[in-house]
N, C-alpha and C positions, 0 to 999 in steps of 0.2 A: 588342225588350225587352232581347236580352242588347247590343246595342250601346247601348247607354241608361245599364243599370246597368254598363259597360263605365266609360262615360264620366262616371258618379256615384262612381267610387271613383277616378277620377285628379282629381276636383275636391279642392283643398285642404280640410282639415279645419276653418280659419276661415271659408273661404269657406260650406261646410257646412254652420255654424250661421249664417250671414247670412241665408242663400237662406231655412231652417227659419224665422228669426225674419219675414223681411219675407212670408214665404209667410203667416203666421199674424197680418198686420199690426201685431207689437213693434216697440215702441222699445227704446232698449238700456235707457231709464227704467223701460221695463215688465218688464222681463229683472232689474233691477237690484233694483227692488221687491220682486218673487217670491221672488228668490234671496238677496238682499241683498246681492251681490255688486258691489263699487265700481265708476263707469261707465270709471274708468281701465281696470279690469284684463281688462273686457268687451272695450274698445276692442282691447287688447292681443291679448286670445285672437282677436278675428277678424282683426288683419295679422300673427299668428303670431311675436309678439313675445317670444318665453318667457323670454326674459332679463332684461325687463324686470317681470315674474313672483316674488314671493319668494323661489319655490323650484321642483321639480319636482312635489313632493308636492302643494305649493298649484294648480301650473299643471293639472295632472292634474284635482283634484277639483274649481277651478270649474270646465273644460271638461265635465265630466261632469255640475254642476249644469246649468250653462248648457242642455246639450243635453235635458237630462229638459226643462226648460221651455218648449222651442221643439217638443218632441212628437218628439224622435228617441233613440236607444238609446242612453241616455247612457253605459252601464255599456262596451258595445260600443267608443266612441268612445274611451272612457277609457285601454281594451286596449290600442288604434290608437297611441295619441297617447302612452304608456306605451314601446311598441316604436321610436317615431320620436324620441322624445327619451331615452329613459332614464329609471330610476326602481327602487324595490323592485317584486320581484314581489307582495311579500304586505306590506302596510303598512297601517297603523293608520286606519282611514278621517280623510279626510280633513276639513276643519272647513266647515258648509254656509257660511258668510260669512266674510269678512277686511276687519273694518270696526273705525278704533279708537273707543278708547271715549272719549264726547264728554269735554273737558278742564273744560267749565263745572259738570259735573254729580258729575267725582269729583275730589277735593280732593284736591294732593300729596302725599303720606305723609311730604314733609320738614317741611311745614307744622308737622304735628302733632307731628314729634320735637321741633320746634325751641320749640314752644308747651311742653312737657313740658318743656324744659330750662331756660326762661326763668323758669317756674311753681317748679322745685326751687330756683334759683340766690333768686329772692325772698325763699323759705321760707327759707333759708337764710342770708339777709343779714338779713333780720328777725331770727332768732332771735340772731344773733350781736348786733345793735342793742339787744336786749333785756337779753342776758349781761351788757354793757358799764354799760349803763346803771344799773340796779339789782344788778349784782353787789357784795356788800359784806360786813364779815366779820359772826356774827353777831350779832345787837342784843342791848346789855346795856342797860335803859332804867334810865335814874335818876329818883332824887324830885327834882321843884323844890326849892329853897328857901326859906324862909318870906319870904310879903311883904313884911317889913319886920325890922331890926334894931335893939337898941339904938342904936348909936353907927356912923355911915358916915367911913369915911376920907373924906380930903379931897377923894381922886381923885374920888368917885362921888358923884353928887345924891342927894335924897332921893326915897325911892320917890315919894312924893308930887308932887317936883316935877319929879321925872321923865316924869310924867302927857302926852300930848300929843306931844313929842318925835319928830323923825322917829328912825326906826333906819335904820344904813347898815350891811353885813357888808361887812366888808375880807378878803380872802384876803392869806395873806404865805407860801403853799404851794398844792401841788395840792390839790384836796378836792372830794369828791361831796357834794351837799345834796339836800334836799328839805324845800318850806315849804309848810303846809299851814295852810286860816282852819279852825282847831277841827279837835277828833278827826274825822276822815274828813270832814272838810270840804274842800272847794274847791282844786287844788294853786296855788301862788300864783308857786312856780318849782321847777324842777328841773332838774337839770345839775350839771357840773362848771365848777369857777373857776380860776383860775391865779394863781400870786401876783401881786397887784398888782389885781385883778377886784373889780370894786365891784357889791355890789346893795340898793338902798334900798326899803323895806318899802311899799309903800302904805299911805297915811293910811288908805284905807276898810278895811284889815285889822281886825277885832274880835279874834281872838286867833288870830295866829301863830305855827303850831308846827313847828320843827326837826327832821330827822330827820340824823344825818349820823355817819360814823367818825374823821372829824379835825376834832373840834372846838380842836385847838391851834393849827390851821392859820386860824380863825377870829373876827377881831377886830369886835367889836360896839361901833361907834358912836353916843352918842345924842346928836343933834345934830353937836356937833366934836369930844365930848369920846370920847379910846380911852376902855372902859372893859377892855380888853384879850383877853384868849382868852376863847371860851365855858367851855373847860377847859382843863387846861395840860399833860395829858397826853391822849395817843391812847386813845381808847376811843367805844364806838357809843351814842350819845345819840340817845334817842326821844321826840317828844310835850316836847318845853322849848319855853318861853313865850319869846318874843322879842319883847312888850307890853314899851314903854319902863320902865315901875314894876318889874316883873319882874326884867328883867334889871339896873335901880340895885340891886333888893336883895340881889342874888346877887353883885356888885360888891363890894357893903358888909357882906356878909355876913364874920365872922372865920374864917380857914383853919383846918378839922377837927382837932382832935387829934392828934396821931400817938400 
């Protein structure tokens, strides 16, 4: 007996847990399952590969898994194999598996900054789109002018037969619009023009209405004929009629008093 256990403690330490597993007929699968221990690092602790091992602290506690599971004094071996490699005496126990975590199942955490940054930069360019778009100074709205006048100069038709007529807006400046069919009806266009920028009303408009700050910058054609600026200074006009008859009589209309 003492030559026995003579010859059981000059047997290597991997060898040790071989003999323990195949004695108890494991595979290192079944060893792997128990413990959850990867079949690399199995492999490793029985050709006494420690280097190949994370670290000492990890080599240490699977060899001490390992061995509770084959039925030998893991805690013992742990000592053993502590004094032949080195390690803390007194250290934090060890982690029972070194398995990573599967890559399908947890999402890169770049993912999400990068989804978070993409999400703010949109918010962001939207609202700046919005600023642009409808930024303008405040609205002073004016009264139309009456449909019709005694006497139209030469330049302008008569409301009446002005009836029908396409309208074309000519820009001869920068200028913001907005054309809407009736109070809160339908928008029919919006944006900005540049001098030289044409846009002609659609026939199935019933009554189109103007929103804009540089009406000087805006010449109303009906048909070919200029009837010239909506107005002829800068100021915010809301809700004008730009219906051919309309805008004849506002043409033909005689300039205010001063």
């Amino acid at each position: 007996m003492t030559d026995l256990h003579e010859q059981e403690e000059h047997i290597s330490l991997g060898a040790r847990l071989r003999r323990a597993r195949e004695a108890k007929g494991m595979s290192l699968d079944d060893v792997a399952n128990r413990t959850r221990i990867p079949i690399r690092h199995l492999q490793n602790i029985e050709r006494e590969d420690w280097d190949a091992l994370p670290a000492v602290t990890y080599a240490i506690g699977f060899a001490r898994n390992y061995a509770n599971a084959v039925g030998l004094d893991g805690a013992a071996l742990a000592r053993a194999l502590r004094e032949d490699i080195g390690g803390p005496t007194h250290r934090a126990a060890a982690p029972e598996y070194y398995a990573q975590a599967d890559p399908a199942r947890v999402p890169p955490r770049s993912l999400a900054v990068i989804a978070v940054v993409v999400a703010a930069l949109l918010i962001v360019g939207y609202l700046l789109w919005r600023r642009t778009l409808v930024e303008e100074p405040a609205t002073i709205p004016i009264a139309e002018a009456p449909a019709a006048q005694p006497q139209a100069p030469a330049s302008a038709p008569a409301p009446q037969a002005a009836a029908g007529q396409p309208v074309t807006l000519v820009a001869t400046g920068e200028v913001w619009l907005r054309i809407t069919d009736g109070p809160g009806g339908p928008v029919l266009h919006m944006g900005s023009m540049a001098a030289g920028d044409r846009y002609q009303l659609p026939a199935t408009a019933q009554h189109p209405l103007i929103r804009t700050g540089r009406p000087q910058n805006l010449h109303a054609l009906l048909g070919t004929r200029d009837l010239g600026p909506l107005l002829p200074q800068e100021q915010v006009i809301e809700n004008v009629s730009l219906r051919p008859e309309d805008l004849a009589a506002r043409a033909s209309a005689p300039p205010p008093a001063q």
